[in-house]
Every structure is written in C-alpha cells, then in structure tokens.
N, C-alpha and C positions, 0 to 999 in steps of 0.2 A: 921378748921379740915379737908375741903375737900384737902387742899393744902398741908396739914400734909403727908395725904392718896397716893397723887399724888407724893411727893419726895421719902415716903418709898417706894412704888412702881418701883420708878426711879433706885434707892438705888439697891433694891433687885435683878431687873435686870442686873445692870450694876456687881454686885456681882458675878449671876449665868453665867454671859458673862467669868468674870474673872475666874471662876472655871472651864468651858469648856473648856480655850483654855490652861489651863494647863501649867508647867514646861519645857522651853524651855532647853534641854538635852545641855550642854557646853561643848565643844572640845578640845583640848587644843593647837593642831596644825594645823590641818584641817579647812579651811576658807570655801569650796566651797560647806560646806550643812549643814544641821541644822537639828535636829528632837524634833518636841513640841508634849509632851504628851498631849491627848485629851481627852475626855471623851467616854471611847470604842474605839479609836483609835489614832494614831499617822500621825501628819502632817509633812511630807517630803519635804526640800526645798531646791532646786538647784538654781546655777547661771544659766543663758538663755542659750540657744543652740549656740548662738555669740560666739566667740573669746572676742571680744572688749564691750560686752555688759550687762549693769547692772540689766537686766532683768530676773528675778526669776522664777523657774517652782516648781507646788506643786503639791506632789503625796499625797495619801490620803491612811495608811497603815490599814485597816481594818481586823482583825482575821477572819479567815474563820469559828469561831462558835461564831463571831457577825452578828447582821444583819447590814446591810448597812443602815447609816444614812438617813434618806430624804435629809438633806442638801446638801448630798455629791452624790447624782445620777445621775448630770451632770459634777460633778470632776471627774481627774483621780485617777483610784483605783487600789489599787495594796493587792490583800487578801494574808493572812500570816497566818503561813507557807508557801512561796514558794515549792514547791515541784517539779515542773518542773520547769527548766529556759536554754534559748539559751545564751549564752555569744559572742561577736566579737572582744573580746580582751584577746589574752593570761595571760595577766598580770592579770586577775582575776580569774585562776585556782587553783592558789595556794591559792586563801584565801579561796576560797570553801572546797579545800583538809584541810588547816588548819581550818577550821568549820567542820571536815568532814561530810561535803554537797558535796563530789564531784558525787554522786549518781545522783544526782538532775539535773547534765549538760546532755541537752537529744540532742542539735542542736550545731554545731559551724562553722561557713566559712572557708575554706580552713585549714583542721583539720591538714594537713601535720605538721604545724607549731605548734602543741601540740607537746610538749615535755616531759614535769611530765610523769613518769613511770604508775602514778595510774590512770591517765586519760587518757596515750594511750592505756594500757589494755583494755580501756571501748570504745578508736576507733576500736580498731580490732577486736572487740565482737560485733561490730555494734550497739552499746550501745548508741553513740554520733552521730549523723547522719550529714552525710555535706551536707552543706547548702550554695558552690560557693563561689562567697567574699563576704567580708565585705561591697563593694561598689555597689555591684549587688548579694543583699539575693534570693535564690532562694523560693520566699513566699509559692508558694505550698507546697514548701515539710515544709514549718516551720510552714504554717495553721495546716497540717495533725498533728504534733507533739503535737498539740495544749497547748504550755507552760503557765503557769502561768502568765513567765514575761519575755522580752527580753530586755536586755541591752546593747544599742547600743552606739557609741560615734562619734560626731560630729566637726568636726573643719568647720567654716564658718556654710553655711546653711544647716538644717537636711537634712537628707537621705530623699527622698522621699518614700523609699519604707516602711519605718516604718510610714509616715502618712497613709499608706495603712492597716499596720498593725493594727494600732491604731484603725483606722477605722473599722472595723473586731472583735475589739472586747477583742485586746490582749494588754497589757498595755505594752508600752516603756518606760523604763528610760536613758535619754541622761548620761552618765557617763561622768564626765569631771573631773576626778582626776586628767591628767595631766599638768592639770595645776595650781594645788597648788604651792606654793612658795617654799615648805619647802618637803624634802624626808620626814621627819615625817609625814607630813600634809597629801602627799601621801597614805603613809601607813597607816595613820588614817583610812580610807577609808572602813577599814575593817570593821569597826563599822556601817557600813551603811549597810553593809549585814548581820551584825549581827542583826539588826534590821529585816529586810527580812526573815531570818530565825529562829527570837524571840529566837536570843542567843547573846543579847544582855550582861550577864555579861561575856559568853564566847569568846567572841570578844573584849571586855575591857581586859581582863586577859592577852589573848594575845597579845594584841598589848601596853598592859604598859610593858612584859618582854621584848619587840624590842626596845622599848623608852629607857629604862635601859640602854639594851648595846648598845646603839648609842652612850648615851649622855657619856657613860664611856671613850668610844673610844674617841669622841671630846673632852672632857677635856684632856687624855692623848696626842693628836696631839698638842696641844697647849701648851706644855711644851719645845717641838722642840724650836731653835735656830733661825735655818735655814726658811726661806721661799719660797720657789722652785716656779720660775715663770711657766704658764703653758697654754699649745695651747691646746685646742680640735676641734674635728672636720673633716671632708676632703669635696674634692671638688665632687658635681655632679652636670652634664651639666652644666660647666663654673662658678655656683654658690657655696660657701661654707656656709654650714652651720654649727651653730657651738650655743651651749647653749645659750640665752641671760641672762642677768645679775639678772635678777629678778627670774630664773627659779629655780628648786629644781634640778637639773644638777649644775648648777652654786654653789647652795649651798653645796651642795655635796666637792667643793675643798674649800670652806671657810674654815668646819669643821674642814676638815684636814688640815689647816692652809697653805694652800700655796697661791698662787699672783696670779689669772685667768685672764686674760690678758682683760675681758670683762667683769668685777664684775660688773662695773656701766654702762652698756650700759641697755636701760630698753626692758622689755618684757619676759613676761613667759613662752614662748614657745623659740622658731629660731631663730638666724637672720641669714639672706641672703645675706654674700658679696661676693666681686670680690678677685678675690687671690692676686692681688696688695694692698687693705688693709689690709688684713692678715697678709701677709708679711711683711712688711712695719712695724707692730706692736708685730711682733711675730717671727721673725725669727731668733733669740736668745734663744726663751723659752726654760727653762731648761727640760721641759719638755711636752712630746705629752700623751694627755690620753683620748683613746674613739678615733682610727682613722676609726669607723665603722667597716665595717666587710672586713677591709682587716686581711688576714692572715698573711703576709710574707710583708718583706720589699721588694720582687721581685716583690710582687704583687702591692706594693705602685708606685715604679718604671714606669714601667709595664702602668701604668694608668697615668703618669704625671711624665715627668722630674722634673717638678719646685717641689718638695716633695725633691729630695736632697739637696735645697739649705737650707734648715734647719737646724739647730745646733743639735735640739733632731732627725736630721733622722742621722747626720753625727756621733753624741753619742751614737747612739743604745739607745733611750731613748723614744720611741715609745710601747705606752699599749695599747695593743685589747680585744677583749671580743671573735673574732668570734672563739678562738680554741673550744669552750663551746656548744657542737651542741647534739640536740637530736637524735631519732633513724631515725629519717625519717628529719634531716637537720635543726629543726627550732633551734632560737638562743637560749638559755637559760637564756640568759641574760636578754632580754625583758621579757620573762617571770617571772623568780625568783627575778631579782632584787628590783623590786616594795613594796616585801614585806618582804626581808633580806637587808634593806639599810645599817643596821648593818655590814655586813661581808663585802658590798661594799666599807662602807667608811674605814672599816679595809683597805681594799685593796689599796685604795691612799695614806690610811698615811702608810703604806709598804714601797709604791713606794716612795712617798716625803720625808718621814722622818724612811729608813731601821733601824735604830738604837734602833728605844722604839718598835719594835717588832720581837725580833729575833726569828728566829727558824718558823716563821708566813710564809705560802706560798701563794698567794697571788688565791680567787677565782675565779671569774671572769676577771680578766685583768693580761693579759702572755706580758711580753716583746718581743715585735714581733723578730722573728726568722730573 
C-alpha cells in the first residue's frame, strides 16, 4: 500500500512538472528561438551568443500583473508588455512600426542611420535619444532611459557593455536573427516580439500575409527556363566578402531560381576570399547582385580596376541597393528589407527572369548607372 502511495505521488508529480512546462509554440521557418508556454509565463530560448555555438540562452517572459516566480529570481527576466525598449539594429524598426510599438523605441546608437519616416519623426522630437554606437553604448545615458529591455546583437563574444547592463538590473536579449538559414526564418523573427509585446496573434497575422507572397513569388520564378549564374559581393581591404551558401542571402537567389556561384560553400553568415578565387569562379557570372553600396559603375572603377574584368561589369548587369537612402543617409535596404523579403526576392526574379514580371520595377536593387 505504502509503495502504491509512493508511485501515485511519483505519478502526480512527474504530471504537475508536465503541465508547468507547457506547449512548446512551433515555427515554421525560424530555427534560432522557441517560446514554451508556462504556467504564468513564457520560456524564451536562443542559440549562444557564439557564431559557431550550440549553446542556448533562456529569457523568462513574465506579465507585469504576474508576480514573479520564486523559481525564476535568479533567471533572466524580461516583464511584458515591453513599454520601453533601446534597439541596435535598424532592421528591427520596422517590426515595431508594423506592431505599432514604434512608441515604445526610447534609445538607439548612432540614430543617423534611422531611416522609417515614423521613427525619424520621433528622432527629431528627441523622442529616441542617441546612445553613440552600437560597439561603444553610451550606458549613462541608456541607465537614465531606464528601458524595459535592450536588444543587442553579437557576432563572436558579447559586448561587454551589456554585461554591464545586465548587471544594473536591465534585461538583454542577444538578437541573432541573422543568422537564420532561410529570409523567411528571418522574418519570422517578428513573432518574438510579438511575444514581447503580448501580440502574439498580431505578429502571426502578419507575418503568414509575408509568407503568402514570398512563397507565390517563388513558385512563379521557378517556371523561368533560364537559370542566370550569379556573383555577389565586392572587395574590402584586399578581402571579398560575399554571402556564404547556407545563409538566407544565399537563399534569396535559390528562390528566384538562378545558379549562385557559392550555393554549397557552408556557413551562414560571409565568407572572406582573395579576388583571385573570385574571379577565377566568377568572371562570367551572368550576373552581379548586392555590389554594396557602390552607386555608379565610376564608383566601382574608382575603387578597383580588376571590377572591369567582369562579364556583368562589361553587360551593364550590375544591381545595388545604395540609390535607396533615408533623410539623414542611412541604407533602406538594411532596414526594410528583413521584413519585406517579399518585394526583394520580387526584385531578383525581375532581374533573373524580366519576363514573368512585366511592368514590375524593381525596389530595392537599380542597375547601377
């Protein structure tokens, strides 16, 4: 009987463990975070702050008319609604404007590079306060702000100035969207802040009508014929950098069906060659797309002879992003594109395959002049 007593016990626990830790929330394209519903709140889990590393961070999203767990007193917390928040990455303005939470941006490093209309109105109202770079936060003035939550992003080892932060008492989330595999995945991303600001079905809503017209656009590129080989990239200090094969850049010319000269090279961010493999591999490509922010083919020139011995510099077949500028210079492209991969990848199957889109003019990427 006592042994009876002892398994139900057992039983009943291992049950009430199972009903705490809740429905782990399922993404569809998005790899690099998870949200498991809990009992009164929500468990948040990232890949490490590495590059290369399989090491998971777990933020702990509590309502601000719950109390805080005991369990969770020495986790990180992060209370919801967000109401104030510092961002360090343009590419996440626009999902705030599309939640419209762009109210809620109170801090951001070197604000110049805001571009959204709705948010530089809120720099020149001194609404958004700057806060120096991204690699040097100016803390005073981001303590005084005193945010909710700052969202910072890390390649290699964190910033140190956010263990500063941390420590103080203000919760960080390392952001590592870009390194999803996949622009959708990317863009999924929104759902994470949808969570943040418990608009969670309005964040789903939105970003199933961006998956729609992705996926519409991709199946129509893949009726094309043709498959247009294609370079990206240019050279700084000696090294080019240029999408690698696993990255959602890379995916980006799959969609639209054409030959990326670097599809199976692995890594989800860059890679870093010499201009002699480049070339070497590439100096035929039918096509050049993303030669950063040059403007003009004078300007290509201008910066490197070896850039005419190209076949897409000799074609005129050279795509940029940089005509695309805000009021005060920044790119538009880093910013909006993240979360309209839609209209982007409109824009290479344009380029690749003009025919299944007439009358279409192309957003973000202008045939350099």
């Amino acid at each position: 009987m006592l042994l009876f007593i002892f398994f139900l016990g057992l039983f009943s626990c291992h049950e009430q463990a199972r009903k705490n830790e809740g429905n782990q929330e399922k993404f569809k394209h998005a790899k690099g975070f998870s949200i498991q519903e809990m009992e009164g709140y929500k468990k948040l889990t990232l890949l490490g702050s590495s590059k290369d590393s399989n090491e998971k961070i777990e933020y702990f999203l509590v309502p601000k008319k719950n109390k805080i767990p005991p369990q969770l007193i020495h986790k990180q917390l992060i209370r919801t609604p967000v109401e104030r928040i510092v961002l360090t990455s343009t590419s996440h303005i626009p999902i705030l404007e599309l939640l419209e939470e762009e109210n809620s941006l109170v801090g951001f490093p070197n604000t110049a590079f805001i571009s959204s209309p709705k948010t530089r109105k809120r720099v020149v109202e001194n609404q958004v306060h700057e806060l120096g770079s991204a690699q040097a936060l100016n803390t005073e003035v981001l303590l005084a702000l005193a945010p909710d939550l700052v969202v910072g992003f890390s390649v290699g080892r964190p910033d140190s100035s956010f263990s500063n932060l941390q420590k103080s008492g203000i919760p960080v989330l390392l952001n590592r969207d870009w390194l999803e595999e996949t622009p959708l995945g990317r863009t999924e991303w929104i759902r994470l802040f949808g969570a943040l600001y418990e608009k969670e079905h309005e964040a789903a809503r939105i970003f199933k009508e961006i998956e729609e017209e992705y996926l519409k656009i991709q199946k129509a590129a893949h009726k094309a014929i043709s498959k247009p080989t294609v370079l990206s990239g240019s050279l700084f200090q000696d090294v080019w950098y240029l999408p690698a094969g696993d990255s959602f850049n890379a995916q980006f010319f799959k969609d639209a069906h054409t030959d990326y000269l670097w599809k199976n090279s692995k890594g989800k961010g860059s890679l870093g060659l010499n201009f002699e493999n480049v070339f070497e591999k590439a100096q035929n490509a039918d096509l050049w797309i993303g030669c950063d922010s040059y403007a003009s083919r004078k300007e290509l020139e201008s910066a490197t002879e070896h850039y005419k011995q190209f076949k897409a510099f000799t074609n005129n077949k050279i795509y940029s992003y940089a005509h695309l500028k805000g009021a005060t210079g920044g790119l538009l492209y880093f910013e909006l594109a993240p979360v309209q991969p839609h209209i982007l990848l409109k824009d290479i199957v344009k380029i690749a395959h003009p025919e299944l889109l007439p009358g279409y003019h192309p957003y973000f990427f202008r045939e350099l002049p």
